[in-house]
Chimera marker file (.cmm) of the C-alpha trace (Angstrom):
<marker_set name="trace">
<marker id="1" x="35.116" y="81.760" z="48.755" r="1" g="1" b="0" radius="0.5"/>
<marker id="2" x="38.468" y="81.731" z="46.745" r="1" g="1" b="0" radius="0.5"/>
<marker id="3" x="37.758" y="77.893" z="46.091" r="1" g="1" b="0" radius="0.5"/>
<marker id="4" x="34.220" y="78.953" z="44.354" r="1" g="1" b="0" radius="0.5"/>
<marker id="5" x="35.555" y="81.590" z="42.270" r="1" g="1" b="0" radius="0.5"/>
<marker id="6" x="38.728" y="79.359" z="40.958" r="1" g="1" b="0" radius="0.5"/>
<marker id="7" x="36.257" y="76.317" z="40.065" r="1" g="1" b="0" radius="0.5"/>
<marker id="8" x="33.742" y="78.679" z="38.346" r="1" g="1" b="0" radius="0.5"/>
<marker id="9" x="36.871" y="80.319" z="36.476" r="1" g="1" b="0" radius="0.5"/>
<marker id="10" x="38.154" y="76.950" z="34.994" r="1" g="1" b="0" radius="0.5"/>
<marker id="11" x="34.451" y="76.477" z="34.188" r="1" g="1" b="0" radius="0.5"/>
<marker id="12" x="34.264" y="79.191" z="31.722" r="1" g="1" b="0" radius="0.5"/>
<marker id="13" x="34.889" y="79.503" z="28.020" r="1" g="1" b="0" radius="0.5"/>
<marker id="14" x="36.270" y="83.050" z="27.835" r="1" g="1" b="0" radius="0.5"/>
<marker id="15" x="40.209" y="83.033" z="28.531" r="1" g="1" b="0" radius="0.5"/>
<marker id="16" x="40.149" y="84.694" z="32.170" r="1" g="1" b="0" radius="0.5"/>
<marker id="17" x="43.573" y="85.091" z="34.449" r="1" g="1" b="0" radius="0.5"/>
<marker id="18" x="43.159" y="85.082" z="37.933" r="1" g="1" b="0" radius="0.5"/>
<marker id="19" x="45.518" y="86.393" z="40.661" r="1" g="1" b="0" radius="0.5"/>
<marker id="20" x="44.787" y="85.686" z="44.224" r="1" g="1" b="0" radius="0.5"/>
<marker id="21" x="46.578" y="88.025" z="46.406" r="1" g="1" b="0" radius="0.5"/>
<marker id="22" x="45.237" y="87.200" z="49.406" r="1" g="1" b="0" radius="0.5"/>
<marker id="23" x="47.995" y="84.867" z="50.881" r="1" g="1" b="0" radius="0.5"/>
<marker id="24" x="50.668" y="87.391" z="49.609" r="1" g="1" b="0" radius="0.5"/>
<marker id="25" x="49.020" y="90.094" z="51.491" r="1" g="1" b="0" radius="0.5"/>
<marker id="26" x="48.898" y="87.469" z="55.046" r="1" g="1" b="0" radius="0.5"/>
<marker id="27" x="52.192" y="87.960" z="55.096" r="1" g="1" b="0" radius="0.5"/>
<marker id="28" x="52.470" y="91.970" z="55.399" r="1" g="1" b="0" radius="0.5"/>
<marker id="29" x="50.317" y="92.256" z="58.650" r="1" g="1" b="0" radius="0.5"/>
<marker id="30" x="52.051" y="96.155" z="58.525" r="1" g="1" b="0" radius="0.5"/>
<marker id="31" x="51.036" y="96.882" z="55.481" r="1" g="1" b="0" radius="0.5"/>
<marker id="32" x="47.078" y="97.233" z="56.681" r="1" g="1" b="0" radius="0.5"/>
<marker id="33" x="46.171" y="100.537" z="58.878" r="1" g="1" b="0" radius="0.5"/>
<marker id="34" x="43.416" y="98.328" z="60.626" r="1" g="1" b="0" radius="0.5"/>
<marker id="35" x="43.550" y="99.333" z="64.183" r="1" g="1" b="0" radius="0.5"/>
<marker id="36" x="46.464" y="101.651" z="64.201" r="1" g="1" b="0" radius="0.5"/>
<marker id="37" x="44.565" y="104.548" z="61.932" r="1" g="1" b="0" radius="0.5"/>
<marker id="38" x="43.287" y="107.580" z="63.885" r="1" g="1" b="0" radius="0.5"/>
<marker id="39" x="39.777" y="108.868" z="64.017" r="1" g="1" b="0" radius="0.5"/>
<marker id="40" x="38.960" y="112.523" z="63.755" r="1" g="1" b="0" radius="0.5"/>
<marker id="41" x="42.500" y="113.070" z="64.400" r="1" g="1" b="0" radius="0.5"/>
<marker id="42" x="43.203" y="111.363" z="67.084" r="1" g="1" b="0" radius="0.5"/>
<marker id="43" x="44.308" y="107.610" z="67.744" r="1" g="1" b="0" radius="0.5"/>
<marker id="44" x="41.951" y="105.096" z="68.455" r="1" g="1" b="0" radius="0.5"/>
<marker id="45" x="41.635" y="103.972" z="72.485" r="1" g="1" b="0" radius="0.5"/>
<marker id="46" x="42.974" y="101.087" z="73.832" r="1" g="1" b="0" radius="0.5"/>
<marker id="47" x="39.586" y="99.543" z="74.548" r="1" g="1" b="0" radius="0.5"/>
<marker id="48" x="38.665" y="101.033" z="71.162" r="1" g="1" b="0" radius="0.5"/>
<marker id="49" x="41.405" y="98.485" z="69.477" r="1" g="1" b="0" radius="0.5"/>
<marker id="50" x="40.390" y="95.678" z="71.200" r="1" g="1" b="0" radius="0.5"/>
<marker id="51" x="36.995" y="95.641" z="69.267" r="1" g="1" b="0" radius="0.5"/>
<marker id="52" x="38.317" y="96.071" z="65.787" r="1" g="1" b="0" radius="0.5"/>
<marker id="53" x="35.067" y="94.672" z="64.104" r="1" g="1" b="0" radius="0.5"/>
<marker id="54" x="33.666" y="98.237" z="64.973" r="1" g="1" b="0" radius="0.5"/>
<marker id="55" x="36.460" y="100.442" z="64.892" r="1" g="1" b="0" radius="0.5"/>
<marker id="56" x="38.812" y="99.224" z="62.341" r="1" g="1" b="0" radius="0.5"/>
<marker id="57" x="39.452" y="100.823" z="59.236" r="1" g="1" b="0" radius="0.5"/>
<marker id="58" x="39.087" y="97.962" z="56.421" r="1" g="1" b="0" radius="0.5"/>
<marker id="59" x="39.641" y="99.405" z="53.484" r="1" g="1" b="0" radius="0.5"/>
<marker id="60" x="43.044" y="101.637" z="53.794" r="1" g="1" b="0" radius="0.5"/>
<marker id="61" x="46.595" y="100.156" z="53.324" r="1" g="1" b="0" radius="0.5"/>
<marker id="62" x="49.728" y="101.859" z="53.944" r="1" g="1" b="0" radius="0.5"/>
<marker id="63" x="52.041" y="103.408" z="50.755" r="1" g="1" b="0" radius="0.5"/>
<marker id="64" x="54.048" y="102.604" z="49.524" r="1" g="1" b="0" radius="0.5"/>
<marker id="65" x="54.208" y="98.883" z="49.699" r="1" g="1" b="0" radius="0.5"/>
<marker id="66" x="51.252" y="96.013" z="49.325" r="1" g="1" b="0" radius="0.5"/>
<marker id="67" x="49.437" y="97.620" z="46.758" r="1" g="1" b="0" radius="0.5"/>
<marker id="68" x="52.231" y="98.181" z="44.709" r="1" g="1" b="0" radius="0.5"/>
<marker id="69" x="53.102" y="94.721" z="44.658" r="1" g="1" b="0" radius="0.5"/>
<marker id="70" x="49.764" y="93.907" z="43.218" r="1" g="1" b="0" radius="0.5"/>
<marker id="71" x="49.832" y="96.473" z="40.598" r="1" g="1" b="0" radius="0.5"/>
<marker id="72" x="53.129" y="94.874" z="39.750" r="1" g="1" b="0" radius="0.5"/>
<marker id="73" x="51.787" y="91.213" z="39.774" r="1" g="1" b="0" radius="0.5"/>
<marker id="74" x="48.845" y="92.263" z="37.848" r="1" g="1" b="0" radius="0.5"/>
<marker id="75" x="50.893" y="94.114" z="35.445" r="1" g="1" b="0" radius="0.5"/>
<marker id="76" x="53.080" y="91.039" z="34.503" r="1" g="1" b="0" radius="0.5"/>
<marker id="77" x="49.720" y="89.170" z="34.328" r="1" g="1" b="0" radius="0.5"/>
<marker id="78" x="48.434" y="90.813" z="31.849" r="1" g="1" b="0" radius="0.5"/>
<marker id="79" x="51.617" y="90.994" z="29.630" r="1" g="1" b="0" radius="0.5"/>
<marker id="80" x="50.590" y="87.142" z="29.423" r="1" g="1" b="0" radius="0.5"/>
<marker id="81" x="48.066" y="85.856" z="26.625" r="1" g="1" b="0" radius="0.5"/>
<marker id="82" x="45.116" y="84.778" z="28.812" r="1" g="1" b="0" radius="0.5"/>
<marker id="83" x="43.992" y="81.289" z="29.776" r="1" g="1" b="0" radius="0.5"/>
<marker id="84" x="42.101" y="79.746" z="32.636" r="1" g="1" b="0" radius="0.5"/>
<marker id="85" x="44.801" y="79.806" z="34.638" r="1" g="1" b="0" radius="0.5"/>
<marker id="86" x="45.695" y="81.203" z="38.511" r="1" g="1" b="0" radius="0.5"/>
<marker id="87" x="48.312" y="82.980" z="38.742" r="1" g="1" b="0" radius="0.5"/>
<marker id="88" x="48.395" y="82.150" z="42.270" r="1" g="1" b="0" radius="0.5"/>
<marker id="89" x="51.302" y="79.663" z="41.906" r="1" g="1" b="0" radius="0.5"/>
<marker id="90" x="53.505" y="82.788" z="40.759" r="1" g="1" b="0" radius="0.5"/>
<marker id="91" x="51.975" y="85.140" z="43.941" r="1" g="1" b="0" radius="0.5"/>
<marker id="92" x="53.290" y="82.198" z="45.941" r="1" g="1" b="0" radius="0.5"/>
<marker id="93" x="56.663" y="82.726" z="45.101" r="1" g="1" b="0" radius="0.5"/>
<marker id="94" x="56.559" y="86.522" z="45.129" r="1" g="1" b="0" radius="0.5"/>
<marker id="95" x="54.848" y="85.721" z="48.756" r="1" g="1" b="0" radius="0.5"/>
<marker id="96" x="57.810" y="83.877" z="50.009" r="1" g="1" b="0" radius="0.5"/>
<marker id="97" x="60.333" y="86.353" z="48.693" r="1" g="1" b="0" radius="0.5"/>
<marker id="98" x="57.740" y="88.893" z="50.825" r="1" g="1" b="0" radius="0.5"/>
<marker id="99" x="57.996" y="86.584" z="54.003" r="1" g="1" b="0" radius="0.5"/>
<marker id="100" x="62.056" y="86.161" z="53.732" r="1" g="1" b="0" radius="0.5"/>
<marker id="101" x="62.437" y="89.823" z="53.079" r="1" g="1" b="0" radius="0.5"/>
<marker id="102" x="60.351" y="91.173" z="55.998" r="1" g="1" b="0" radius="0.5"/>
<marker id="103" x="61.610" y="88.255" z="58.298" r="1" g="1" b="0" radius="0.5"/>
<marker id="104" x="65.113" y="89.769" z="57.520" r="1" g="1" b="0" radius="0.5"/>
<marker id="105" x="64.084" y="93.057" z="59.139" r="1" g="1" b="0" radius="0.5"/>
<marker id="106" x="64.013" y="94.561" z="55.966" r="1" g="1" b="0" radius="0.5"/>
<marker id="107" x="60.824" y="97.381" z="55.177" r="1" g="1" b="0" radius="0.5"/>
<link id1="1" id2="2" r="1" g="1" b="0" radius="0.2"/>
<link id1="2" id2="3" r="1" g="1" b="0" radius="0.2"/>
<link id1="3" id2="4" r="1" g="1" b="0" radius="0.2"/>
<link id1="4" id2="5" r="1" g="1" b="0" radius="0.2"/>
<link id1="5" id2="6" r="1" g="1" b="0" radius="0.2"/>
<link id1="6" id2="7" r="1" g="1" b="0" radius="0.2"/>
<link id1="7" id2="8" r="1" g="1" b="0" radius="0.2"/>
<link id1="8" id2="9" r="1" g="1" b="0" radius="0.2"/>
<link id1="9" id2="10" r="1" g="1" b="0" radius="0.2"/>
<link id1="10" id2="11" r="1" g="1" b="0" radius="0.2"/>
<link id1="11" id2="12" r="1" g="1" b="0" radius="0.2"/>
<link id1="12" id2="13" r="1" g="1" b="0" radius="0.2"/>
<link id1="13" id2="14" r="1" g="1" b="0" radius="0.2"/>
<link id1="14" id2="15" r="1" g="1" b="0" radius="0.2"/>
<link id1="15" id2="16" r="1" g="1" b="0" radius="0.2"/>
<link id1="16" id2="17" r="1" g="1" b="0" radius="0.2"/>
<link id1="17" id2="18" r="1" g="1" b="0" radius="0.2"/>
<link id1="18" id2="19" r="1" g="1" b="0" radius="0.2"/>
<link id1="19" id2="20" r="1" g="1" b="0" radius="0.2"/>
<link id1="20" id2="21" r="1" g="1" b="0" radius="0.2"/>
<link id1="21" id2="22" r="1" g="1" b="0" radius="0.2"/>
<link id1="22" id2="23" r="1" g="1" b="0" radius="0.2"/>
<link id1="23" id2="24" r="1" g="1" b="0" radius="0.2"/>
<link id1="24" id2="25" r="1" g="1" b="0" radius="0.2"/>
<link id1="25" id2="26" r="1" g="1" b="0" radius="0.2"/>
<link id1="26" id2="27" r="1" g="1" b="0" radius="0.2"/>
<link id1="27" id2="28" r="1" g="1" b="0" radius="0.2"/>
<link id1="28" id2="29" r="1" g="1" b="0" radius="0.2"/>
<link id1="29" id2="30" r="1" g="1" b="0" radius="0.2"/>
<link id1="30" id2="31" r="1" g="1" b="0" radius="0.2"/>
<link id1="31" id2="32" r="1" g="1" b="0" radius="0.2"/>
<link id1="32" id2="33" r="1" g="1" b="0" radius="0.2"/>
<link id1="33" id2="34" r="1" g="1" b="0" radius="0.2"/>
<link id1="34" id2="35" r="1" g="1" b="0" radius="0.2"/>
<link id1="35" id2="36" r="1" g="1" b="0" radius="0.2"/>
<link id1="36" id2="37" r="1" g="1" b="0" radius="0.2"/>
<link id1="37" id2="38" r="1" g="1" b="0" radius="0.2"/>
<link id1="38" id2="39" r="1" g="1" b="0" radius="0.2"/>
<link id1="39" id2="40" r="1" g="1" b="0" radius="0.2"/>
<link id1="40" id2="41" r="1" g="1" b="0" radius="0.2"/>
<link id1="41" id2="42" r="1" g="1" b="0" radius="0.2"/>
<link id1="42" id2="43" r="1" g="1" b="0" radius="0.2"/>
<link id1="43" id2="44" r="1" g="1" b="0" radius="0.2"/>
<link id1="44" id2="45" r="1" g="1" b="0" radius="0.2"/>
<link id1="45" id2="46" r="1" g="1" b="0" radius="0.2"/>
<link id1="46" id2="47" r="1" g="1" b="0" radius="0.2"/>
<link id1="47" id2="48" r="1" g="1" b="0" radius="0.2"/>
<link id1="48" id2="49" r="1" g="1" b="0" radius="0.2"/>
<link id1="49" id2="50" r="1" g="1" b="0" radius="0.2"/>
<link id1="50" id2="51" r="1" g="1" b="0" radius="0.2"/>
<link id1="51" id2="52" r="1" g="1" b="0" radius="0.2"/>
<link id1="52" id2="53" r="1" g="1" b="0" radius="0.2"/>
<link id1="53" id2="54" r="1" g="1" b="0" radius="0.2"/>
<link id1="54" id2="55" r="1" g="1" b="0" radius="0.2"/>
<link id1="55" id2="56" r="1" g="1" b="0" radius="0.2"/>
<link id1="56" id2="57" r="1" g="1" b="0" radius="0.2"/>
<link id1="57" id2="58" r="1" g="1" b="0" radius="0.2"/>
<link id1="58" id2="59" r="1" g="1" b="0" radius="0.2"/>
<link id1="59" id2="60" r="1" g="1" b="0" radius="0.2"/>
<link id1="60" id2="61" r="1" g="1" b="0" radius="0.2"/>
<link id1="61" id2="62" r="1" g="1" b="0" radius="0.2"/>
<link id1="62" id2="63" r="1" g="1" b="0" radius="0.2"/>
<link id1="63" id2="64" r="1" g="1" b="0" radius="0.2"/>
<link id1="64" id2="65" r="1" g="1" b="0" radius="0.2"/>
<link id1="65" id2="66" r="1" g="1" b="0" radius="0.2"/>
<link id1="66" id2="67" r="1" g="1" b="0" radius="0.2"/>
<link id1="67" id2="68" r="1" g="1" b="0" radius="0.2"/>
<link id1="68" id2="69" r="1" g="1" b="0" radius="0.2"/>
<link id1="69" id2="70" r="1" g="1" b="0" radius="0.2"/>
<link id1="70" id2="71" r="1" g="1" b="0" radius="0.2"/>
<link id1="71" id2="72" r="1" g="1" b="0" radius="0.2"/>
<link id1="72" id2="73" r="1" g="1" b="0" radius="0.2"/>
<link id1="73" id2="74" r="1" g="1" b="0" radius="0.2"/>
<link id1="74" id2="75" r="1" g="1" b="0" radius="0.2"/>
<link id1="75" id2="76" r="1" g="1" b="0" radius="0.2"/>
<link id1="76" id2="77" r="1" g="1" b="0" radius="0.2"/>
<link id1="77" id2="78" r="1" g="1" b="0" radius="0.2"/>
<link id1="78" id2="79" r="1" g="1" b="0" radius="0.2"/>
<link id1="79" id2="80" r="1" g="1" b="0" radius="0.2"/>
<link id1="80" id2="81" r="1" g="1" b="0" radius="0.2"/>
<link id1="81" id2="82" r="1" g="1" b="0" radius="0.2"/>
<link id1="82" id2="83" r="1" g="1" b="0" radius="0.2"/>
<link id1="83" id2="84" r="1" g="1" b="0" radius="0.2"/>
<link id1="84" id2="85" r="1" g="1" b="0" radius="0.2"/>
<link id1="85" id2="86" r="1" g="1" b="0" radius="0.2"/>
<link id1="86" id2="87" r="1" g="1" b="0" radius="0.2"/>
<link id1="87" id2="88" r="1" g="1" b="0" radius="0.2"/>
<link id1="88" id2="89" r="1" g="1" b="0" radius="0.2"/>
<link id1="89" id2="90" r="1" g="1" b="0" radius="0.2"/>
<link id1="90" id2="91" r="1" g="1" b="0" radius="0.2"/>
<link id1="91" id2="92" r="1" g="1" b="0" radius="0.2"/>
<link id1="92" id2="93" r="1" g="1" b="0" radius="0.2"/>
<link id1="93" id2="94" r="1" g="1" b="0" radius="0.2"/>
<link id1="94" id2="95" r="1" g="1" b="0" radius="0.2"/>
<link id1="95" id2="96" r="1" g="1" b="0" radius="0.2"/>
<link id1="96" id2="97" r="1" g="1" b="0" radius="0.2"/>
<link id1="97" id2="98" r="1" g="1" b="0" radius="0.2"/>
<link id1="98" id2="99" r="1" g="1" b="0" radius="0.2"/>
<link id1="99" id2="100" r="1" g="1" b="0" radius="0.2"/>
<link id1="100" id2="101" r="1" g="1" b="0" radius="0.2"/>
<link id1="101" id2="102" r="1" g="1" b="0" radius="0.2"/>
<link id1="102" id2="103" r="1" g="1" b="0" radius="0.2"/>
<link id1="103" id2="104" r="1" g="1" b="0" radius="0.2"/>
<link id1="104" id2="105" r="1" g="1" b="0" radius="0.2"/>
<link id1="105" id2="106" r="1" g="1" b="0" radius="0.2"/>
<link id1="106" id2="107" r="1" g="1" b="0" radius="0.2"/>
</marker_set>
């Protein structure tokens, strides 16, 4: 999917930027509620967590932290004049600082 949206980006004549966060975000498996959120107040079951494709919760992330390092990305982005470019190159780095910082039992 990413690969079809880069190509038909470079296609195009109006100056779009592009930032692909998704291999920044692989690296902060904590920063997603997914199975760990509760329901009605109360924590979901074991058995409940080992079917996550029913009872996860997809669209929630934990603050501070992941989404605030897109915001930031984005931000610097757009400070840029625009071109066809990714700005996946620069996530990249800002994804291995992320890796080495939460390896180092930093949060």
């Amino acid at each position: 999917m990413v690969n079809i949206v880069e190509r038909t980006i470079q296609k195009m004549r109006t100056p779009v930027k592009y930032l692909n966060i998704t291999r920044l975000s692989e690296y902060r498996r904590d920063a997603h509620t997914m199975v760990y959120t509760s329901r009605q107040g109360k924590l979901l079951t074991p058995d409940q967590q080992m079917r996550p494709e029913s009872f996860a919760d997809c669209s929630h992330w934990c603050l501070p932290g992941l989404p605030d390092t897109w915001n930031n990305q984005n931000d610097l982005g757009v400070q840029q004049q625009p071109t066809n470019e990714f700005l996946s190159r620069d996530s990249d780095k800002m994804s291995e600082d992320c890796h080495s910082y939460s390896s180092a039992g930093n949060r």
